[in-house]
PADO-40374 format. One record per residue: residue number from 1; chain; x, y, z of N, C-alpha, C in turn. Coordinates in nm, 3 decimals, always signed. Example, Ala and Ser with C-alpha at 12.3 -4.5 7.8 and 13.67 -1.06 7.14 Angstrom:
// PADO-40374
+-----+-------+---------+---------+---------+---------+---------+---------+---------+---------+---------+
!   n ! chain !      nX !      nY !      nZ !     caX !     caY !     caZ !      cX !      cY !      cZ !
+-----+-------+---------+---------+---------+---------+---------+---------+---------+---------+---------+
!   1 !     A !  +1.319 !  -0.569 !  +0.780 !  +1.230 !  -0.450 !  +0.780 !  +1.320 !  -0.330 !  +0.780 !
!   2 !     A !  +1.285 !  -0.225 !  +0.708 !  +1.367 !  -0.106 !  +0.714 !  +1.290 !  +0.003 !  +0.787 !
+-----+-------+---------+---------+---------+---------+---------+---------+---------+---------+---------+
//
This chain:
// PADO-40374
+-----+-------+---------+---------+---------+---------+---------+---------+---------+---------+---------+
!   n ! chain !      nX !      nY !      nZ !     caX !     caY !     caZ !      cX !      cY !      cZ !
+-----+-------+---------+---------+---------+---------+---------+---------+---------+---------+---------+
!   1 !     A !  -0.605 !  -1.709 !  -1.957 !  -0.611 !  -1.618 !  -1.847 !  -0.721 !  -1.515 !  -1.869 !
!   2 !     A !  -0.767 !  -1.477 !  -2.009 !  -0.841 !  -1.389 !  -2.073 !  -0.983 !  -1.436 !  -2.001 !
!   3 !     A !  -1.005 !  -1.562 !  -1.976 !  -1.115 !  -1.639 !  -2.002 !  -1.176 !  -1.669 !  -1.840 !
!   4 !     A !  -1.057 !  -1.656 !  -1.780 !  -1.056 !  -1.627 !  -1.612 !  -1.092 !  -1.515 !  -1.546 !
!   5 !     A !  -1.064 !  -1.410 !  -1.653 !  -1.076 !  -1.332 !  -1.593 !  -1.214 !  -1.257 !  -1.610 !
!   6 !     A !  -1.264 !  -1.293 !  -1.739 !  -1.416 !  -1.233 !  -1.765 !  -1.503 !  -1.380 !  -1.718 !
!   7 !     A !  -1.499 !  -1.480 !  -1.694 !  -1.610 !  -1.559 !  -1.669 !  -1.552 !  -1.654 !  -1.532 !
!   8 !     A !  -1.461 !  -1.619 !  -1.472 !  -1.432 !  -1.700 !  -1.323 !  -1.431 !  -1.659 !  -1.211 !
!   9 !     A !  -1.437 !  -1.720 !  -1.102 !  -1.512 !  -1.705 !  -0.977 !  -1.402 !  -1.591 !  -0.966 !
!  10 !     A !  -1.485 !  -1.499 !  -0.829 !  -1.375 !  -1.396 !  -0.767 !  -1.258 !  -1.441 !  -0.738 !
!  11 !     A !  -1.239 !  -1.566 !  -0.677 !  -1.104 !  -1.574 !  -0.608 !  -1.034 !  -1.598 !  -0.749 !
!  12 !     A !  -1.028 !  -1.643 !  -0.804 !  -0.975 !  -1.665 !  -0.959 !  -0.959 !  -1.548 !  -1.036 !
!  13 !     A !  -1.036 !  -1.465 !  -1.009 !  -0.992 !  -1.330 !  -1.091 !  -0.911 !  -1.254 !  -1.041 !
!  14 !     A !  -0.901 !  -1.291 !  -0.923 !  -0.774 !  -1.207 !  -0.827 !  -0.659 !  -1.257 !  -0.867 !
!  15 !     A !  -0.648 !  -1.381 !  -0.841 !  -0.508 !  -1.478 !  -0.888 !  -0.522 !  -1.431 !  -1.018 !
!  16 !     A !  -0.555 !  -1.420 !  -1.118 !  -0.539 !  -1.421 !  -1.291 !  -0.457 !  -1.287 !  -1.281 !
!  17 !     A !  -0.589 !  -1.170 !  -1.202 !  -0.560 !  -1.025 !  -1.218 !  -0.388 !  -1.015 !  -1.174 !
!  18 !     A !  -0.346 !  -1.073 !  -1.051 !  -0.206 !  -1.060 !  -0.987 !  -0.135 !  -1.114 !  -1.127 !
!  19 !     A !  -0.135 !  -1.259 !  -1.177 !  -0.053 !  -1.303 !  -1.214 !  -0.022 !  -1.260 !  -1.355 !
!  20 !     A !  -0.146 !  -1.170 !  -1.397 !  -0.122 !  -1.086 !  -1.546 !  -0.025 !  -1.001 !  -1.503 !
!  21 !     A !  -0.055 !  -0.881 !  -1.418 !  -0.005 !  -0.735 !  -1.379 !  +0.104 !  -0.797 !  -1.321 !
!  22 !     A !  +0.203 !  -0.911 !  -1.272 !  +0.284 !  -0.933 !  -1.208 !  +0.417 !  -0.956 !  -1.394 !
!  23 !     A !  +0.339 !  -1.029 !  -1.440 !  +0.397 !  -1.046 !  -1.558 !  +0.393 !  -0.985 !  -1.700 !
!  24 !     A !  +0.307 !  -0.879 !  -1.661 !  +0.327 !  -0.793 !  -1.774 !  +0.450 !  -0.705 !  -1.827 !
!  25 !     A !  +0.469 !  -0.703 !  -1.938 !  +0.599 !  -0.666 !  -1.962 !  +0.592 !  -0.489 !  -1.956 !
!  26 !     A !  +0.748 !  -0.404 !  -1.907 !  +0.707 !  -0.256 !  -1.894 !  +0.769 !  -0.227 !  -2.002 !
!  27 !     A !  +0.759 !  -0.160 !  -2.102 !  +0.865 !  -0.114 !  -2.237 !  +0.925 !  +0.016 !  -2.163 !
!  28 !     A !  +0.869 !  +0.048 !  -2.089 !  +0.960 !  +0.230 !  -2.061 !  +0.975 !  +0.165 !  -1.895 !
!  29 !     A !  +1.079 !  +0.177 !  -1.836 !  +1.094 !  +0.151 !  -1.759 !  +1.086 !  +0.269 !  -1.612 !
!  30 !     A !  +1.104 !  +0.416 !  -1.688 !  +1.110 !  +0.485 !  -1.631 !  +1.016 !  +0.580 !  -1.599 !
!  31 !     A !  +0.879 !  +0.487 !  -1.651 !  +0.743 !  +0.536 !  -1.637 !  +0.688 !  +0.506 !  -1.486 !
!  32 !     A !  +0.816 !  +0.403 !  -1.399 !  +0.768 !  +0.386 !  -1.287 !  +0.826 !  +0.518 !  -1.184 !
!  33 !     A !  +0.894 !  +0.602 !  -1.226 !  +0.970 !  +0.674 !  -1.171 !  +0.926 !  +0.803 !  -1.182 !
!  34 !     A !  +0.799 !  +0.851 !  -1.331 !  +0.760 !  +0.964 !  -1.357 !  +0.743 !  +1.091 !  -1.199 !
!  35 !     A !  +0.668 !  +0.991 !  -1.126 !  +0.580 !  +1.093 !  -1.032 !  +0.696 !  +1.071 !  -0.884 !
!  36 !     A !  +0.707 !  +1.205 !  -0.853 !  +0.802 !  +1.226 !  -0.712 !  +0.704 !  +1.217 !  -0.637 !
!  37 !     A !  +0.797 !  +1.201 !  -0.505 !  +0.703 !  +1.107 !  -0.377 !  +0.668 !  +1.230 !  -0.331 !
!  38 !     A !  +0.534 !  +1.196 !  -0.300 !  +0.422 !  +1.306 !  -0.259 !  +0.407 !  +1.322 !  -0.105 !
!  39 !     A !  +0.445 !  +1.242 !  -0.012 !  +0.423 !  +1.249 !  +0.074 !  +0.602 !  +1.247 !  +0.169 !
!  40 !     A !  +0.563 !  +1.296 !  +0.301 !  +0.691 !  +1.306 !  +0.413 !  +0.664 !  +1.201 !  +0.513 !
!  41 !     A !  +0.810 !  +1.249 !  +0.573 !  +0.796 !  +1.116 !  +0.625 !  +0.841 !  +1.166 !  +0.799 !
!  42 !     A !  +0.777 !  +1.168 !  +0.848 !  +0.765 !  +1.235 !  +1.009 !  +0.845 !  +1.132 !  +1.137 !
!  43 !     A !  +0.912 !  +1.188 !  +1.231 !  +0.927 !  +1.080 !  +1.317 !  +0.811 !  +1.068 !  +1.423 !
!  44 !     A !  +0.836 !  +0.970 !  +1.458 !  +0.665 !  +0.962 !  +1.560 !  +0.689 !  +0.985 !  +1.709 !
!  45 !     A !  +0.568 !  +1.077 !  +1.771 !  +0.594 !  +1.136 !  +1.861 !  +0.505 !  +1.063 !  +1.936 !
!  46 !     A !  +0.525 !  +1.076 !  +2.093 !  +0.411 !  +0.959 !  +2.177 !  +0.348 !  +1.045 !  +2.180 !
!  47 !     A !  +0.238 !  +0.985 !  +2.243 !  +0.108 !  +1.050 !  +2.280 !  +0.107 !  +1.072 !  +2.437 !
!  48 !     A !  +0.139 !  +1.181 !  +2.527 !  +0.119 !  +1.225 !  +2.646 !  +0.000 !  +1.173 !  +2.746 !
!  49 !     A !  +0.071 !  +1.149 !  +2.848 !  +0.025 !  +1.056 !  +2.939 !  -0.114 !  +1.157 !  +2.984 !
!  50 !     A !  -0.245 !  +1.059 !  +2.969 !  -0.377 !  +1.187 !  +2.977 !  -0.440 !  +1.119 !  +3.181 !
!  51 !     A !  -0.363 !  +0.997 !  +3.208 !  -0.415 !  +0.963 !  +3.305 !  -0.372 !  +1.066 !  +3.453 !
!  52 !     A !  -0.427 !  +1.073 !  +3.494 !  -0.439 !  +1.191 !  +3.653 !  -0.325 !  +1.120 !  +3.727 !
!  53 !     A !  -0.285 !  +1.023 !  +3.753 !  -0.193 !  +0.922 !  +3.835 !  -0.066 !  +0.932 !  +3.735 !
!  54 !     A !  -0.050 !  +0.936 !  +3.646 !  +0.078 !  +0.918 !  +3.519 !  +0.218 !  +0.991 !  +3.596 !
!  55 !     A !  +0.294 !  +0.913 !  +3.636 !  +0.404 !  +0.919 !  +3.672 !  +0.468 !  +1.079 !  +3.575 !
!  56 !     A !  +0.476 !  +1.087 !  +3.439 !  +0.500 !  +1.145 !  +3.328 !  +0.464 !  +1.253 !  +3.306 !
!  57 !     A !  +0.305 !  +1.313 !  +3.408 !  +0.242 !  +1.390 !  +3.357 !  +0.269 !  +1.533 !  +3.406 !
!  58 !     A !  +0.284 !  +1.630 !  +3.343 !  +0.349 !  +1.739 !  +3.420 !  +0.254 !  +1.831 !  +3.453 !
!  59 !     A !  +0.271 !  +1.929 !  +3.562 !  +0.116 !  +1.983 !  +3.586 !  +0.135 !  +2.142 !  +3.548 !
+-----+-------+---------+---------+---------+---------+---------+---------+---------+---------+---------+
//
């Protein structure tokens, strides 16, 4: 896989790269857990009707 990955075509280094990092072993498991989630999480709001005719649009 070593050998794929320094001297084989791109698409091959992708497959090698996945199938190393997919199977690499984690010794600390809770190194995936270090960092709290950085981001929120919003509900989604529409976007207001901008057309002149819009049933929706309030004046």
């Amino acid at each position: 896989m070593i050998l794929v990955l320094s001297k084989g075509t791109s698409e091959a280094r992708i497959a090698a790269a996945n199938l190393l990092f997919h199977y690499w072993p984690i010794h600390n498991r809770h190194i995936l857990h270090r960092k709290s989630i950085q981001y929120r999480i919003k509900a989604w709001t529409s976007i207001p009707c901008q057309n002149t005719k819009c049933v929706d649009n309030e004046p």
